[in-house]
N, C-alpha and C positions, 0 to 999 in steps of 0.2 A: 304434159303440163305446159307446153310451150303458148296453145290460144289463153291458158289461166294467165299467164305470167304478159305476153304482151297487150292485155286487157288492161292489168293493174298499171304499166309504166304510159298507158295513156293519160289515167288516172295522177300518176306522180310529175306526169311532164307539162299537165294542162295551166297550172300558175305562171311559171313561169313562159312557155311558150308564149299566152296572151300578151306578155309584157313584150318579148322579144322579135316576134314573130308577125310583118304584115298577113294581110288577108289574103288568100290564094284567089288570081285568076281563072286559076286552068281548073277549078274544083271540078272531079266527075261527078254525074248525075249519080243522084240517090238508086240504092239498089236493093231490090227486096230484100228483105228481111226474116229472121225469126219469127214464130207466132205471138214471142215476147210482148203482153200490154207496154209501149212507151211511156203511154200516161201522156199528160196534155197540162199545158196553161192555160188558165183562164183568171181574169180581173189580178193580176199577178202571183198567181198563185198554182204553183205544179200537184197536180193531186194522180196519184198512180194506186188505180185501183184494187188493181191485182196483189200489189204487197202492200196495201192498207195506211199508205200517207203521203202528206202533204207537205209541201216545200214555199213559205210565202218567200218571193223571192226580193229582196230589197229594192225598194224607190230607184228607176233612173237605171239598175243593171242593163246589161245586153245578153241575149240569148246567145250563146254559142253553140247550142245543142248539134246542130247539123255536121256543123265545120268539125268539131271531134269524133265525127262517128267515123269508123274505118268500115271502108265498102267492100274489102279485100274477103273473097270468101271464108279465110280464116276465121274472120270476126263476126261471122252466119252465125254464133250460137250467144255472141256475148254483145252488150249493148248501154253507150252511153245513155242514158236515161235524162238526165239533164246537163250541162253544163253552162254555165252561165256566172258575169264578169263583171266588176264596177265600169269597165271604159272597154272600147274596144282594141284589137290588135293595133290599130294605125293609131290610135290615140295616145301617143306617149306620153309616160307621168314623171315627176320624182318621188313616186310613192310606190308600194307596191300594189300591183292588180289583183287585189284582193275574188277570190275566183270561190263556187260551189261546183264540185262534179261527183255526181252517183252514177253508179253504174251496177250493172247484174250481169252475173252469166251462172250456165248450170253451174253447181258446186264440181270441182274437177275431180276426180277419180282418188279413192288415197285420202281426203280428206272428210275427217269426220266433228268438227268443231269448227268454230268462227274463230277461236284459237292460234289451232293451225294453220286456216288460212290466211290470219295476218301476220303468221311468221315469215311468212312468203312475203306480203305487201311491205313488212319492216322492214326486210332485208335489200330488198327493190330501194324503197327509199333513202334507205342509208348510202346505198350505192349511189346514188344520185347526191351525196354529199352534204346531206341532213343527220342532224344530230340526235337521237332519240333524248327525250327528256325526261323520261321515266317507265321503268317497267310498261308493257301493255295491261291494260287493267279491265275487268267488265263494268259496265254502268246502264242504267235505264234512261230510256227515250220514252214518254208513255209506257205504252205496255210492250216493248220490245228492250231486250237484253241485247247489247254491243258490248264489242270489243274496242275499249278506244286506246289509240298510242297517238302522244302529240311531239314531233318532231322542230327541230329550228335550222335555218342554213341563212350564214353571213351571205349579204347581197350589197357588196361595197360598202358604204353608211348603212345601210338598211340591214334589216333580220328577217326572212321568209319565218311565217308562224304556218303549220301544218299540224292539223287532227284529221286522223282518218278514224271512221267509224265501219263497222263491220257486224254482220247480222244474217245468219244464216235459215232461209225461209223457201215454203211453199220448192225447196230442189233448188234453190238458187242462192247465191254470195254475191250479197248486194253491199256496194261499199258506198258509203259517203265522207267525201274529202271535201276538207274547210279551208283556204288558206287564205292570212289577213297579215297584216303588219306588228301585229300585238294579239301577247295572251287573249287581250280581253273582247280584241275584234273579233276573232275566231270564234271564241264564247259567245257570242251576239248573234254570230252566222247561226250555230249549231242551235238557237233557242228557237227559230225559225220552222224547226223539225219538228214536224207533230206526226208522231205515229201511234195509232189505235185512237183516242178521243180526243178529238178535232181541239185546238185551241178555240178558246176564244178572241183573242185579241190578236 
């Protein structure tokens, strides 16, 4: 369970890195990959065909998708899918860098619900010094059933908001992490999420 597990702390480390973190010089070149569909943007809008939805990503973000992916053979079966930021790494704020990151990999060995696998991703996060804010609970996205747990971690003045969302599909545990400065930013990201019949607006 060691590629499931350093899959999801890329997942839990991506808010905050953006915020702390300039942009690497030395980045290695991209290295093939999984047969995993990435999915693609287009008119700003992430649509990933293989697991049936779309991501409109808000006015003015920055793509980070590249920069998150881990080239490391480890990470041959598992794959950031999108990530992407209000501002970029060199751009410091005094707010938080509100961030979107999904990500898939096969379902790992052992586990048989979306459940269990965000027991795993809870426990990560906590560890990471977030505070869970209530039981995990199941909810609908369209036609897709998630596991959502929404988390908060003190950041000086500020409050890190975290909802990770989790949906086990097509052999794969696909996660989507929200993180914003407020309940209600979070909730804004997440209505973004069209899964099964395309929004309209």
């Amino acid at each position: 369970m060691v590629r499931f597990q350093s899959a999801v702390v890329v997942l839990l480390a991506a808010g905050l890195w953006a915020q702390d973190k300039p942009a690497s010089s030395s980045r290695l070149p991209p290295q093939p990959k999984a047969s995993l569909d990435p999915g693609a943007i287009n008119a700003g809008i992430y649509r990933n065909s293989a697991f049936g939805f779309s991501y409109r990503i808000p006015f003015g973000w920055v793509d980070r998708t590249a920069d998150m992916q881990d080239d490391s053979a480890a990470a041959s079966q598992s794959r950031v899918l999108l990530a992407t930021f209000e501002r970029p790494p060199e751009a410091p704020g005094d707010t938080i860098n509100s961030a979107v990151v999904i990500a898939a990999e096969p379902i790992p060995a052992g586990i048989r619900s979306a459940g269990e696998y965000f027991a795993s991703l809870s426990s990560l996060t906590t560890a990471k010094g977030f505070q869970a804010e209530e039981e995990p609970h199941e909810c609908l996205v369209g036609t897709a059933r998630f596991v959502r747990g929404d988390f908060s971690k003190a950041r000086g003045t500020l409050t890190v908001r975290q909802t990770s969302l989790v949906v086990l599909q097509k052999g794969h545990a696909v996660s989507f992490t929200f993180i914003g400065g407020s309940a209600d930013e979070v909730n804004e990201l997440i209505e973004k999420l069209s899964f099964g019949a395309r929004k309209s607006h």
